[in-house]
C-alpha positions as CSV (number, residue, x, y, z in Angstrom):
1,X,-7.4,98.6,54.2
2,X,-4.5,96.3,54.5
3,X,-4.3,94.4,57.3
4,X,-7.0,96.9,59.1
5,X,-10.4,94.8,59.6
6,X,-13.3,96.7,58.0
7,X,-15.4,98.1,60.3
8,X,-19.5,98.2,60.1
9,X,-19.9,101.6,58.5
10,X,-17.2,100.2,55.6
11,X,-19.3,96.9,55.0
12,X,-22.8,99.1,55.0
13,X,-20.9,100.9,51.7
14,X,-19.7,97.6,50.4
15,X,-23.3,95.7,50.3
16,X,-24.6,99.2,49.1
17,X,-22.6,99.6,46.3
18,X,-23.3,95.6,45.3
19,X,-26.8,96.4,45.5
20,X,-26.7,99.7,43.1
21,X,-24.3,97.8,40.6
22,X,-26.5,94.7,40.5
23,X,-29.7,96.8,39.4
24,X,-28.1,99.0,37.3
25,X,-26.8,95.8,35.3
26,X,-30.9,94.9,35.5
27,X,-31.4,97.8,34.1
28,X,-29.3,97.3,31.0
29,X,-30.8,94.1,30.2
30,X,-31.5,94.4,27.1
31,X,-35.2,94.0,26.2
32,X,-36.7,90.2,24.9
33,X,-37.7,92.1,21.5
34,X,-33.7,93.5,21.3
35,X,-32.0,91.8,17.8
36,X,-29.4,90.7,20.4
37,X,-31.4,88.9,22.0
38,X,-33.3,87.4,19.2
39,X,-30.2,86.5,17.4
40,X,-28.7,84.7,20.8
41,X,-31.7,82.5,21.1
42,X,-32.1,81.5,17.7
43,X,-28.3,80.2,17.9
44,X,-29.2,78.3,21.1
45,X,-32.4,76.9,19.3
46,X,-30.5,75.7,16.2
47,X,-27.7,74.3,18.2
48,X,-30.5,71.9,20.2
49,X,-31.9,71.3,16.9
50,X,-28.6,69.6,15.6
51,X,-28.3,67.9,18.7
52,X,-31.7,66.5,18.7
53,X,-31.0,65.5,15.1
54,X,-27.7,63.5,16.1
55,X,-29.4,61.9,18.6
56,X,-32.0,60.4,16.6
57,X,-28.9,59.6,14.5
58,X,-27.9,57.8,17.3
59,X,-30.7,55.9,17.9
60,X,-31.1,54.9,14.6
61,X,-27.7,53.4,14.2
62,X,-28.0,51.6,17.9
63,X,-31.2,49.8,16.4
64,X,-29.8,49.0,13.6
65,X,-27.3,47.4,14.9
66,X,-29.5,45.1,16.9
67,X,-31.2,44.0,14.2
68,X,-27.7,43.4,12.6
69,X,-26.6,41.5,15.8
70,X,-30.1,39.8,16.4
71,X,-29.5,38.4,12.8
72,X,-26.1,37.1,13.2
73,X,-27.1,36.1,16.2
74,X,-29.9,34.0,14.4
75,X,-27.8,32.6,11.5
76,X,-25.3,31.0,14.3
77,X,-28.2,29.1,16.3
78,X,-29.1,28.1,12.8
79,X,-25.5,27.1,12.0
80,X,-24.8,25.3,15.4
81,X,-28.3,23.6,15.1
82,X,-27.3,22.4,11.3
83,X,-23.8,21.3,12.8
84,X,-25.5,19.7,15.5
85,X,-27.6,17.1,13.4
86,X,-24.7,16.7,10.7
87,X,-22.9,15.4,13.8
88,X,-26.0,13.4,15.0
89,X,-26.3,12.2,11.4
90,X,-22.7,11.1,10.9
91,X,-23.0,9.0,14.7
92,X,-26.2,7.6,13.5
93,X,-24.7,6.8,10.5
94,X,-21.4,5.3,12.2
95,X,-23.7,3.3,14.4
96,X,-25.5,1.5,11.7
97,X,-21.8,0.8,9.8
98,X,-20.6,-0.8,13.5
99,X,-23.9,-3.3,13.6
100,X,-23.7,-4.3,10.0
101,X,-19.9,-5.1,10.8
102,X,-21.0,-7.0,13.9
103,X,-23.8,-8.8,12.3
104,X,-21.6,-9.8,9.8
105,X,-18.9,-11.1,12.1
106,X,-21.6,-13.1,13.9
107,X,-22.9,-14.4,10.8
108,X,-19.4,-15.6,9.4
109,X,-19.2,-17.1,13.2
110,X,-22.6,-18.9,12.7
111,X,-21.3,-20.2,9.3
112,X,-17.9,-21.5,11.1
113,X,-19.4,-23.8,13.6
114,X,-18.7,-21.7,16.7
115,X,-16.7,-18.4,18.5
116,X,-13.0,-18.6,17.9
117,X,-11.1,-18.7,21.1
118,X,-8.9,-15.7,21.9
119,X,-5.6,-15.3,20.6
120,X,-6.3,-17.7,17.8
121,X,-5.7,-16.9,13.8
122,X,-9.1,-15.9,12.1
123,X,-10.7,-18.6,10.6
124,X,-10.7,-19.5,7.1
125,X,-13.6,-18.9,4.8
126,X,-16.4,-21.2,4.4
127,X,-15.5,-21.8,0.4
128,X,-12.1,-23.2,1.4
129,X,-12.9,-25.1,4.9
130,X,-15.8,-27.3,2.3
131,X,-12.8,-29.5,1.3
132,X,-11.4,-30.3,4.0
133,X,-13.7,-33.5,6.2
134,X,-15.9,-32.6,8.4
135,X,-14.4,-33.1,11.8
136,X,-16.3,-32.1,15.7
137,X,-15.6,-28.5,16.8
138,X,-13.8,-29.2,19.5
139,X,-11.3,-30.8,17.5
140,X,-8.8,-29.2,15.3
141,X,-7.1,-31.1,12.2
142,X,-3.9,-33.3,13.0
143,X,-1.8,-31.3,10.6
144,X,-2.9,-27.5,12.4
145,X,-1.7,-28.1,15.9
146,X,1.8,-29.8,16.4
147,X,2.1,-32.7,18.8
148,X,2.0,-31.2,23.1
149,X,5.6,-32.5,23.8
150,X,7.7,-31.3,20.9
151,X,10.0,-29.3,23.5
152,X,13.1,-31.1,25.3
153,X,12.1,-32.0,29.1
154,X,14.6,-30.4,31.1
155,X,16.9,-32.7,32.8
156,X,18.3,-32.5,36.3
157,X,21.6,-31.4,35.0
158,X,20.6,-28.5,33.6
159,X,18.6,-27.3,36.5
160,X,21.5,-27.6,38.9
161,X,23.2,-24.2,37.6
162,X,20.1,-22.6,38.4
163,X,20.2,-23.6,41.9
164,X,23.5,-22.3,42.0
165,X,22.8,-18.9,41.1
166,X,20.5,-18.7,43.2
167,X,22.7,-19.6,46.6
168,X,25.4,-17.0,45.0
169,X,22.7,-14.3,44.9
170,X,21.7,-15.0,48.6
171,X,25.4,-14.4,49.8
């Protein structure tokens, strides 16, 4: 043909010919009863039974492992929940410590006559105050607190060089 463009008569022969080879193929179909036949399709059937099998192998597998995951999933809630009220436990626990150490600090602060004022040196115990006289709270004992003016007064003198240094600075 070549680069000639077939013509009608040449495409009647063409989709004749197609027509003739596609029913004589038909016709040598073999038969459903043929051992060919029989053989092909029982290959086909046991190949879908394997694969039915792995699926339900599958399946099998994928629900066991939710059970697997649902129960580790389970033992952690029961973990957190036991680490949750060994933790509420221990607070409780460090709560009750804290008041008895309070209520004891209040008590030793009944037994002293009164709150100690900031800054001050914790008080003796009771035992050891008894011998010493009785004296009013706001009072301390002569020999605890030195005398207010123990320090030098500064005199004039020694305030001048001060001045000084500050008039220098200002230049």
């Amino acid at each position: 043909m070549g680069f000639k463009e077939p013509t009608f008569l040449d495409r009647q022969a063409a989709a004749r010919n197609a027509k003739k080879d596609l029913l004589e193929r038909f016709k040598a179909k073999p038969s459903p009863d043929d051992p060919e036949v029989l053989k092909r399709q029982a290959e086909r059937q046991a190949i879908a039974e394997q694969r039915a099998q792995a699926q339900r192998a599958r399946e099998i597998a994928k629900a066991e492992k939710k059970v697997r995951d649902a129960a580790k999933a389970a033992e952690a809630a029961a973990q957190a929940e036991h680490d949750r009220a060994a933790k509420e436990a221990a607070e409780i626990e460090l709560k009750a410590q804290q008041k008895a150490e309070r209520d004891a600090r209040y008590a030793a602060r009944k037994a002293r006559g009164g709150k100690p004022s900031k800054g001050a040196a914790p008080a003796k115990a009771p035992a050891a105050r008894a011998s010493v006289a009785k004296a009013p709270a706001t009072k301390a004992p002569a020999a605890a607190v030195p005398p207010a003016k123990t320090a030098p007064a500064k005199t004039a003198a020694a305030k001048a060089p001060a001045a000084t240094s500050k008039t220098k600075k200002k230049k």
